[in-house]
C-alpha positions as CSV (number, residue, x, y, z in Angstrom):
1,X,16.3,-4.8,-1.3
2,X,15.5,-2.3,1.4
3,X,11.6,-2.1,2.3
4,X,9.9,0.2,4.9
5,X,7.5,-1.5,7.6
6,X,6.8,0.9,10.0
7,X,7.5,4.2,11.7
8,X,7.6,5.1,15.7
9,X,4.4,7.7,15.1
10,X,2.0,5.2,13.8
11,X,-0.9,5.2,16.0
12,X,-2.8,8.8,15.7
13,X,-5.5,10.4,17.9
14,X,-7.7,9.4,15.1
15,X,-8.8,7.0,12.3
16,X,-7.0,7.9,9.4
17,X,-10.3,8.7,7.1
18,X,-8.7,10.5,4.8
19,X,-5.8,8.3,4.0
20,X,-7.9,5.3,4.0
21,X,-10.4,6.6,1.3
22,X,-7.6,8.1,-0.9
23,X,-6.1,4.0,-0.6
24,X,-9.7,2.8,-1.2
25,X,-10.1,5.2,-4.2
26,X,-6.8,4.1,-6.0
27,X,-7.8,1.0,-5.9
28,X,-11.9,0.7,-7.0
29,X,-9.9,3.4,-9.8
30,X,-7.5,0.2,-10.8
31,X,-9.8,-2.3,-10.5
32,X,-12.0,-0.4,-13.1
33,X,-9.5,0.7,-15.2
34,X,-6.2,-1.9,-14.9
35,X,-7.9,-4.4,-17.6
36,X,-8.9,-2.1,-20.6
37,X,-5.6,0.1,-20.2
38,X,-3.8,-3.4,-20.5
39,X,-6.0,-4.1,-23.8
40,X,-5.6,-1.0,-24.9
41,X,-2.2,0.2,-24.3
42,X,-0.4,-2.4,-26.9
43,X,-2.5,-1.7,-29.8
44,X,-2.8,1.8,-29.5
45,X,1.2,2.0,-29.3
46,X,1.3,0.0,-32.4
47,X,-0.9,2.3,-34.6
48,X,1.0,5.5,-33.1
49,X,4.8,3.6,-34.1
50,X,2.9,2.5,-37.7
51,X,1.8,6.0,-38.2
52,X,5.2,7.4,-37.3
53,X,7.4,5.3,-39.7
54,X,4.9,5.7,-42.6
55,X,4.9,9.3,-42.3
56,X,8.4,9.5,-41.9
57,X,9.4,7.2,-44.8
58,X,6.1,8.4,-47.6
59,X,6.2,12.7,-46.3
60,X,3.7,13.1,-49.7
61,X,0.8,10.8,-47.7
62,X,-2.1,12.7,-46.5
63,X,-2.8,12.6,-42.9
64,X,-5.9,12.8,-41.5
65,X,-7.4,14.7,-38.3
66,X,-5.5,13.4,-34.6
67,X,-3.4,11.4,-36.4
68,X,-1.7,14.5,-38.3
69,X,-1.6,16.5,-35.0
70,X,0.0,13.1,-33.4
71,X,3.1,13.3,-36.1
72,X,3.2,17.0,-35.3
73,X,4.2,16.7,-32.4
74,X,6.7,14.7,-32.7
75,X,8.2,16.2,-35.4
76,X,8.3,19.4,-33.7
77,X,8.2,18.1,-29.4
78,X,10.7,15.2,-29.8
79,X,12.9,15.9,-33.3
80,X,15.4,13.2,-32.5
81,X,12.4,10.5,-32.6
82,X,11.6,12.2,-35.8
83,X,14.9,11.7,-37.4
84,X,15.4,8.2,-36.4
85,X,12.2,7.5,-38.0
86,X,13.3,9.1,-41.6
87,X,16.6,6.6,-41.1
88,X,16.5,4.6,-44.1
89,X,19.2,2.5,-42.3
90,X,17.1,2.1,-39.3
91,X,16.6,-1.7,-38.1
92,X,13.1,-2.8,-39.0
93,X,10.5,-2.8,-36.3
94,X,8.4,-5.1,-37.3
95,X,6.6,-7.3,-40.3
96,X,4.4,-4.1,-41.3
97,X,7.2,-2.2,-41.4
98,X,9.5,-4.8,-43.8
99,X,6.2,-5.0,-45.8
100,X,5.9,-0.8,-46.2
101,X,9.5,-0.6,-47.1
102,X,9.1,-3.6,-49.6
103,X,6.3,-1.3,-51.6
104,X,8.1,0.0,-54.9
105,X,7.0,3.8,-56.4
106,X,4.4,2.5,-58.9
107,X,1.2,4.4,-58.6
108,X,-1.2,0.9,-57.5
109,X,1.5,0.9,-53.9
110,X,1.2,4.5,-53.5
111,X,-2.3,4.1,-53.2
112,X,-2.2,0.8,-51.3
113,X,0.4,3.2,-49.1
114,X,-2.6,6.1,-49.0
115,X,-5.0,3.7,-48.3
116,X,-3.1,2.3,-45.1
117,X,-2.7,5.8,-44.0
118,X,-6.0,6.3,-43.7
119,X,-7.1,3.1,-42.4
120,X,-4.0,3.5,-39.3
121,X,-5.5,7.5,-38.7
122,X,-8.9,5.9,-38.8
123,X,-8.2,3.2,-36.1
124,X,-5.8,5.9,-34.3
125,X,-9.5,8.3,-33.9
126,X,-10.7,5.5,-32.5
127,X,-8.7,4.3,-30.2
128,X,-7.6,7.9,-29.0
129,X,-11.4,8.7,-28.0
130,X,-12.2,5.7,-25.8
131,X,-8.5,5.2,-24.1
132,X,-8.0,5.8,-20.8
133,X,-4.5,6.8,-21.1
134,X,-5.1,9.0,-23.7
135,X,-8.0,10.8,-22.1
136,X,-6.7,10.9,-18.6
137,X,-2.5,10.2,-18.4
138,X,-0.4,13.1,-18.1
139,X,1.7,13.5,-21.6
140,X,4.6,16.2,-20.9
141,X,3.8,17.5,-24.8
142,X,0.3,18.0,-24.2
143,X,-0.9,18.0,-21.0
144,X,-4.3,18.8,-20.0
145,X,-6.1,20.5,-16.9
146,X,-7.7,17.3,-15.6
147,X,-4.7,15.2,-16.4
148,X,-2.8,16.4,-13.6
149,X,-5.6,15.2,-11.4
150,X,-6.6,11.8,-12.6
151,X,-3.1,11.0,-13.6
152,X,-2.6,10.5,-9.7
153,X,-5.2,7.7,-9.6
154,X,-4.1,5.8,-12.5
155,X,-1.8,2.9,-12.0
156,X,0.0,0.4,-14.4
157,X,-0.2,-2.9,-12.4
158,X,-0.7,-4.5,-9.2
159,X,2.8,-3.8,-7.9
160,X,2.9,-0.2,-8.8
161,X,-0.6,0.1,-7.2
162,X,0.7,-2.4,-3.9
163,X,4.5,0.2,-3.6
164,X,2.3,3.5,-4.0
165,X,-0.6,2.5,-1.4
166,X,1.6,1.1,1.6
167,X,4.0,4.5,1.4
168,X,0.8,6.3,1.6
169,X,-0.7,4.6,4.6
170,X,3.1,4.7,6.4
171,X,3.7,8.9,5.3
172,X,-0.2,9.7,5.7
173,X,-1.9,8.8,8.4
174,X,1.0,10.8,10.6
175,X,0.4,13.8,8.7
176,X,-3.1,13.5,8.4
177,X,-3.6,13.2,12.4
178,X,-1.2,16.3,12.4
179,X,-2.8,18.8,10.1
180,X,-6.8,17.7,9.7
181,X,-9.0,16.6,7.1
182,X,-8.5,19.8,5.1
183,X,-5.3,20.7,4.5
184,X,-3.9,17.4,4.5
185,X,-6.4,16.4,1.3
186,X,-5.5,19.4,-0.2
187,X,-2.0,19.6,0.1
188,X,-1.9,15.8,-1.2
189,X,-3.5,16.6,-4.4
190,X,-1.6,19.9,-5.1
191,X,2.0,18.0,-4.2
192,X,0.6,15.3,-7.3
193,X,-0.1,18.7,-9.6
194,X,3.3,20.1,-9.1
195,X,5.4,16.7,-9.3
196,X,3.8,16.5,-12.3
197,X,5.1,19.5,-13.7
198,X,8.0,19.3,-12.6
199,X,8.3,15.8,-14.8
200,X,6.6,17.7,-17.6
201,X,9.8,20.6,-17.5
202,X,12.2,17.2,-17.2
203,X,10.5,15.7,-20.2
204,X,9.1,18.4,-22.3
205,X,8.3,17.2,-24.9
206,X,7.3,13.6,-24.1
207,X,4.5,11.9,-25.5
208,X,5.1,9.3,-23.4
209,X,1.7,9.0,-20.6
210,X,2.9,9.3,-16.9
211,X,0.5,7.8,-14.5
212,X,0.6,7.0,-10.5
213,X,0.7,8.5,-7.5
214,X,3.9,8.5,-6.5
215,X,4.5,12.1,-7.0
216,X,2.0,12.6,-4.6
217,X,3.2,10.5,-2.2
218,X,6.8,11.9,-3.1
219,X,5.4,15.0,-1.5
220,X,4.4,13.6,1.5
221,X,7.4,12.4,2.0
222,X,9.4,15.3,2.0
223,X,6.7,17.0,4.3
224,X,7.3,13.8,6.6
225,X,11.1,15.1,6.9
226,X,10.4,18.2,7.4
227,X,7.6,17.9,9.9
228,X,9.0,14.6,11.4
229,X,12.9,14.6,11.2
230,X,13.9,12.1,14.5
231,X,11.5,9.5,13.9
232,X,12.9,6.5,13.3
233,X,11.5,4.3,10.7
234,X,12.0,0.3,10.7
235,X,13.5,-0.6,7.6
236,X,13.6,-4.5,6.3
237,X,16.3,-5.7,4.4
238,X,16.1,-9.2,2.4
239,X,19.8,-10.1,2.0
240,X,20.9,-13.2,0.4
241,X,17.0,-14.7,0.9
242,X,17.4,-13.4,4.7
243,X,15.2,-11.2,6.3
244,X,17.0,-8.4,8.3
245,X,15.4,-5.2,10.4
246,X,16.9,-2.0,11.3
247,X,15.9,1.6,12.2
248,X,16.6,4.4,11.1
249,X,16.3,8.3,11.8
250,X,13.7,10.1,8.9
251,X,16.8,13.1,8.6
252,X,18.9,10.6,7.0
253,X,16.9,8.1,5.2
254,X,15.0,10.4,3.7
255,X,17.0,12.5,2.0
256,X,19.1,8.9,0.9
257,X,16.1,8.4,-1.1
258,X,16.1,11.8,-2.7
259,X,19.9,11.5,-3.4
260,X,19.1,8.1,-5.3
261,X,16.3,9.6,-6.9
262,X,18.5,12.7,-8.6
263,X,21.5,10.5,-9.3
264,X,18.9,7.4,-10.9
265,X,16.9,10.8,-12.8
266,X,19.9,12.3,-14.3
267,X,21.8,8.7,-15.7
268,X,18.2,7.3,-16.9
269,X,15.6,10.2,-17.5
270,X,12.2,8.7,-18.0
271,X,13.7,5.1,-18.7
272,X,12.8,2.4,-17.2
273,X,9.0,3.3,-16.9
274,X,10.1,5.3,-13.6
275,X,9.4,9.2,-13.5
276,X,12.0,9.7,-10.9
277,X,11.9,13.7,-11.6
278,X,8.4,13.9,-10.5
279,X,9.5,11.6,-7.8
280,X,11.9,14.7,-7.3
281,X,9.3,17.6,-7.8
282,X,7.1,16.2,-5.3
283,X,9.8,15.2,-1.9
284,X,11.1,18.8,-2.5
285,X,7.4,21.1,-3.2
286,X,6.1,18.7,-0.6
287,X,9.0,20.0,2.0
288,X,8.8,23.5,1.1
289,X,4.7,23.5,1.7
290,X,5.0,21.7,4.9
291,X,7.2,24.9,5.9
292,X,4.8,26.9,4.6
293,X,1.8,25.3,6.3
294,X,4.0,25.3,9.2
295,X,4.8,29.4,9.3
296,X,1.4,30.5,8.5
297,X,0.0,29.0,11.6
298,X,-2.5,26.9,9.7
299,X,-1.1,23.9,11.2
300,X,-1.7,25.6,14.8
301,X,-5.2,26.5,13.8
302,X,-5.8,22.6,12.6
303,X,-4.5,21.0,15.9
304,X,-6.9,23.4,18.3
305,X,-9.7,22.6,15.5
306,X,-8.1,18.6,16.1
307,X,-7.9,18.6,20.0
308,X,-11.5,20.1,20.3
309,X,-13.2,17.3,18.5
310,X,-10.8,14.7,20.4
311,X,-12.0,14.1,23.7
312,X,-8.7,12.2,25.8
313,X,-6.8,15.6,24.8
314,X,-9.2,17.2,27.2
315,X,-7.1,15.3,30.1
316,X,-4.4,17.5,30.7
317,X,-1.3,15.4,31.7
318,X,-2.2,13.8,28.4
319,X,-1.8,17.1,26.9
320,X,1.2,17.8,28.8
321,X,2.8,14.0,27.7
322,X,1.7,15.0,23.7
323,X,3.9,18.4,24.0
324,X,6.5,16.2,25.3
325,X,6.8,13.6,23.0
326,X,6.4,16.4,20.4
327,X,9.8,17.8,21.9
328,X,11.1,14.5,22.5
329,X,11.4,14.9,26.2
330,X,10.2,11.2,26.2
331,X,11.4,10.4,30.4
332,X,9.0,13.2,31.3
333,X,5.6,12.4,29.2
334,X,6.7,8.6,30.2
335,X,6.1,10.1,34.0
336,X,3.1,12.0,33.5
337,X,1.4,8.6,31.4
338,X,2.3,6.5,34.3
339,X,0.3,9.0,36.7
340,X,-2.7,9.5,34.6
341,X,-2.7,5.7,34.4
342,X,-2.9,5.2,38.1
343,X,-6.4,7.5,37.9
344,X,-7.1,6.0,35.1
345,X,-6.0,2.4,34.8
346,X,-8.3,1.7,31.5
347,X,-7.1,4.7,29.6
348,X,-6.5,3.3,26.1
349,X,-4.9,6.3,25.1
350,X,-2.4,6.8,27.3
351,X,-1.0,3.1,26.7
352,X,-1.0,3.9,23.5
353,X,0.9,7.4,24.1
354,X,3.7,5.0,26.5
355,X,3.9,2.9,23.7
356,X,5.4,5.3,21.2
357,X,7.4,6.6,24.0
358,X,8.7,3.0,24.9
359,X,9.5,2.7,21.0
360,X,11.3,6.0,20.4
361,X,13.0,5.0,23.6
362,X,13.8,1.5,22.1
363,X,12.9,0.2,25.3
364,X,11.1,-2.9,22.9
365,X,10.5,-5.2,26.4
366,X,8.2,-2.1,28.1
367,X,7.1,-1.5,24.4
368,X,5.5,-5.3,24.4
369,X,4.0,-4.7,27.9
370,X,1.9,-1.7,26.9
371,X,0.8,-3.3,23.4
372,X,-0.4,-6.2,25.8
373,X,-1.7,-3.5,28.4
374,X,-3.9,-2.1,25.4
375,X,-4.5,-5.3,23.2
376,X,-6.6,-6.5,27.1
377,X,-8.2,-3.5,27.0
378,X,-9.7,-3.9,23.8
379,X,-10.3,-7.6,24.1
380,X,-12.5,-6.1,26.7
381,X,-14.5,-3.6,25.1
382,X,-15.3,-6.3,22.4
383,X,-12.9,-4.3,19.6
384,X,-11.7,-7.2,17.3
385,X,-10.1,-5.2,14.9
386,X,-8.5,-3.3,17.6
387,X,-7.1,-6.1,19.0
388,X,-5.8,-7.5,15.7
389,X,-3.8,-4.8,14.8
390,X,-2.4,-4.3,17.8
391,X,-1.9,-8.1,18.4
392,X,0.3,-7.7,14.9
393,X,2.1,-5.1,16.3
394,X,3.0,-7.1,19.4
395,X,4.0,-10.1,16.6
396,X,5.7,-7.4,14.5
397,X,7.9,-6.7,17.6
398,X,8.8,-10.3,18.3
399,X,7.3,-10.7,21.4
400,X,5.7,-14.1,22.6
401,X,2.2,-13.0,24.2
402,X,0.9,-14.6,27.9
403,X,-1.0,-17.4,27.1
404,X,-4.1,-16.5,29.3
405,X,-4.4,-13.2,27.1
406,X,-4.0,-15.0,23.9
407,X,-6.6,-17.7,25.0
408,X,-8.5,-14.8,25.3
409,X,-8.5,-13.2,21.6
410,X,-8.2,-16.5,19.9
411,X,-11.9,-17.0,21.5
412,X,-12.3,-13.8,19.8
413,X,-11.3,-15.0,16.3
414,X,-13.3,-17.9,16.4
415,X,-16.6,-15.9,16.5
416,X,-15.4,-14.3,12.9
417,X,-16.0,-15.8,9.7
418,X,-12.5,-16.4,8.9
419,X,-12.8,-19.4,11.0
420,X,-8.8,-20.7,9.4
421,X,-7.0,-17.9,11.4
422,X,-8.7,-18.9,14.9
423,X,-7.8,-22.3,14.3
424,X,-3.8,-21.4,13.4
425,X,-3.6,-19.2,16.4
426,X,-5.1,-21.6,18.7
427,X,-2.6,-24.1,17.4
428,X,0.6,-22.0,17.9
429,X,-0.7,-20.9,21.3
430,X,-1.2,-25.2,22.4
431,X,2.5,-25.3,20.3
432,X,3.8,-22.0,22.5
433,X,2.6,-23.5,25.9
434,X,2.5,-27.4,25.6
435,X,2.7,-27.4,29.4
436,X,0.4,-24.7,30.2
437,X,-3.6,-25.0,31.0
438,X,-4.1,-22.7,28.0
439,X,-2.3,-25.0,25.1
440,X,-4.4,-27.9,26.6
441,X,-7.8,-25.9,25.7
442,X,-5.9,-24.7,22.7
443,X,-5.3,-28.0,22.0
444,X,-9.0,-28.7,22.1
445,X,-10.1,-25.4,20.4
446,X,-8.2,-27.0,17.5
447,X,-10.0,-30.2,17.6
448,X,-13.8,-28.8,18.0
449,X,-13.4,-26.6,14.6
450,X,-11.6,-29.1,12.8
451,X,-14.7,-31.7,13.8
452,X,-17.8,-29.3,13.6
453,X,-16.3,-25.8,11.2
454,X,-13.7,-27.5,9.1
455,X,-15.3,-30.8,8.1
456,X,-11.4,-32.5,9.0
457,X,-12.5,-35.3,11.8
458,X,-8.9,-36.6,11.1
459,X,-7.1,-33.8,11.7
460,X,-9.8,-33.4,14.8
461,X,-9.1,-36.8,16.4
462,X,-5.3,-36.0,16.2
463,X,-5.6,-33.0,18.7
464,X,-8.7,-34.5,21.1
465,X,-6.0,-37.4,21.6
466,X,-3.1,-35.3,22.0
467,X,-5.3,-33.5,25.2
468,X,-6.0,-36.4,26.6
469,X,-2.4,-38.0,26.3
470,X,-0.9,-34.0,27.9
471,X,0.6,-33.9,31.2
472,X,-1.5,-31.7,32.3
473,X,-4.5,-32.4,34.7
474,X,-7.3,-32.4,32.8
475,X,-9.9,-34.2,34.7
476,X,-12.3,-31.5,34.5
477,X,-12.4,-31.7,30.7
478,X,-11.9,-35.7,30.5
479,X,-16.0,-35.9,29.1
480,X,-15.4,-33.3,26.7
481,X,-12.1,-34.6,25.4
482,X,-14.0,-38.2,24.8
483,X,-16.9,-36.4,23.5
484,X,-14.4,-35.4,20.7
485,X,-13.1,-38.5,20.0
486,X,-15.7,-40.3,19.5
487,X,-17.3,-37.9,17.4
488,X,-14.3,-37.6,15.4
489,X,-14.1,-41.3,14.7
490,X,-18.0,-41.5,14.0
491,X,-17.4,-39.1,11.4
492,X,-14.4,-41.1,10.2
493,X,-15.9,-44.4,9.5
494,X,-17.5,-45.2,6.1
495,X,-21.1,-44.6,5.7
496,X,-23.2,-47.3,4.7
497,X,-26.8,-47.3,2.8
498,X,-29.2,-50.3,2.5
499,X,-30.5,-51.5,-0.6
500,X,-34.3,-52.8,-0.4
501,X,-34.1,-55.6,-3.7
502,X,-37.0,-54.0,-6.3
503,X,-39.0,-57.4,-7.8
């Protein structure tokens, strides 16, 4: 199983608004919509299949309003369905169907059978005006104008929703820094549009709803190839229940995933619950528009409107360095970042330029260094979340960070509410450096919010006696250390209450 973590361009010149509120909206969209589709969905497709085979088998029953234009359709959009239906051999679908087919001719049964017909188009009206599917899915037979919008928003479950969102953050925010806050919105929506038809030419015919916004994000994936071809993207692979990683250039990964896409769309069509042609539609639109926007000079006209609301672009070796990297002369904006930094030793933005040159470079040991460089510099300016991305960065590399700096943000951590995570880092830094000044306060970190945030005086005593039993000199800290201890044990022993006798 082959999953993508990461690409070399993922830290932009700006906050990826755009991206982020499309993630956001997908999912306040599931979270209003995910339960009723699920108590919809099964009923609604069990008057629809009840419909069908009564129809099919009794042609002389009277069908009423949707549920007439429902048979319709299939009759005339998907004949083979049709014919199957009429099969008087056909296996039986379910009890109501082995009941129906039980009914003899005599007038009371045709009745009964009339009667059933109308109750099933009667609950089918129903359930057709409040479903979400059915209002806003895309269905290749009958698509509507605002079905090729919402369809893009709707999603089946949380592991459709979790796969869509995380290609999107990896093949958005890159795009999104590189075109602006108007074309890249605009060309995400009409890349969902035309994967959608695209499936609907596939499929015509299909009454089966197509939700998700994978043909959206199909689309920027094939304008990520186009615009992005060299970048390497760092692929995990789970072999055998082992994790591996690997990277690999966008020009042939990308079009790898296409190839598997048209060979899985031709042997399986729609099956599976996996609209692989829109999948399709949208790499190859999104490709050809990326060219487009590319040509037409809007994407020039974006970055001057970009670098004049930006202000490190205004530095020009930085400018100089972004050119650069653009054309992959990476030795030569390495050389002009390393010169601006000397003037400018707390220029956030240019460690974070050398870092993407240190990781096209694969040069992961001066890679670390910067993410360190910048993770201090934010540590400084008080930027927690900052520093917690980048410090996963720095994990996500492998790298082991100093323990002075890592003192430094887990005293960060502890002034946030997720009080849990301060004390695990604290206790892999004192497990990191056992010999070090910094696992000794780690050490006692660890004991103070067990005792005082944690309510866990056992698991406190444990680490104020493990600091007093380290090798390290520790004199200075000796009252604190037996502070904790004796705390710990207070808390430990059994409380007692007295009783005064009532006569």
């Amino acid at each position: 199983m082959l999953i993508p973590l990461r690409h070399e361009n993922m830290q932009g010149r700006r906050w990826p608004v755009i991206t982020i509120g499309l993630i956001a909206l997908n999912v306040l969209i599931f979270l209003g919509t995910h339960w009723q589709m699920d108590r919809e969905g099964p009923e609604l497709s069990e008057v629809k299949v009840h419909i069908l085979l009564l129809a099919a088998m009794r042609p002389e029953l009277k069908i009423e309003g949707g549920a007439q234009e429902f048979v319709t359709d299939v009759q005339t959009k998907n004949p083979s369905l049709w014919k199957e239906a009429q099969n008087p051999n056909r296996q039986i679908h379910d009890a109501w169907d082995a009941r129906m087919r039980m009914m003899d001719d005599e007038v009371p049964r045709e009745e009964a059978r009339q009667k059933e017909m109308d109750s099933l188009s009667a609950r089918y009206e129903e359930l057709e005006s409040t479903a979400i599917v059915s209002k806003y899915a895309f269905i290749p037979a009958h698509p509507t104008g605002m079905s090729y919008l919402t369809a893009n928003f709707l999603h089946g479950g949380w592991l459709h929703l979790i796969g869509n969102m995380w290609f999107l953050w990896l093949a958005g925010g890159i795009l999104e820094d590189t075109w602006g806050r108007m074309i890249y919105p605009a060309f995400y929506l009409i890349a969902g549009v035309l994967a959608l038809q695209v499936h609907a030419l596939v499929n015509a015919g299909s009454l089966t709803p197509t939700i998700g916004a994978s043909g959206a994000i199909a689309g920027l994936m094939g304008a990520f190839l186009v615009r992005f071809p060299t970048t390497k993207i760092e692929m995990g692979w789970i072999l055998f229940f082992r994790f591996y990683r690997f990277k690999a250039a966008a020009y042939w990964l990308l079009p790898l995933w296409l190839l598997l896409e048209v060979m899985y769309g031709s042997v399986q069509g729609n099956m599976g619950g996996v609209a692989h042609w829109a999948h399709i539609g949208g790499f190859v639109f999104g490709g050809l528009i990326a060219l487009g926007v590319r040509a037409s000079g809007l994407e020039q006209i974006a970055e001057k409107g970009i670098q004049e609301k930006i202000s490190w672009v205004s530095h020009p070796l930085l400018a100089e360095a972004d050119e650069q990297i653009e054309k992959g002369q990476l030795d030569a904006a390495e050389s002009n970042l390393k010169k601006l930094l000397q003037e400018k030793p707390d220029s956030v933005d240019a460690y974070r330029m050398l870092q993407n040159v240190y990781w096209r470079k694969n040069d992961i040991p001066a890679y670390r260094d910067a993410l360190e460089k910048i993770m201090a510099l934010e540590l400084k300016a008080n930027d927690h979340a900052g520093a917690c991305l980048t410090y996963q960065d720095f994990k996500n590399s492998g790298g082991k960070l100093s323990a002075p700096l890592w003192l430094d943000l887990c005293r960060q951590l502890e002034t946030q509410p997720d009080v849990d995570r301060a004390a695990n880092e604290y206790l892999e830094l004192a497990q990191t450096y056992p010999t070090e000044k910094q696992g000794l306060l780690a050490q006692m970190a660890v004991g103070r919010i067990y005792l005082k945030r944690l309510n866990r005086p056992a698991d406190a005593l444990k680490f104020y006696e493990a600091a007093q039993a380290s090798p390290i000199p520790h004199l200075d800290w000796q009252a604190t250390i037996d502070r904790g201890i004796a705390e710990a044990k207070k808390a430990l022993q059994p409380q007692t209450t007295s009783v005064t006798p009532v006569s």
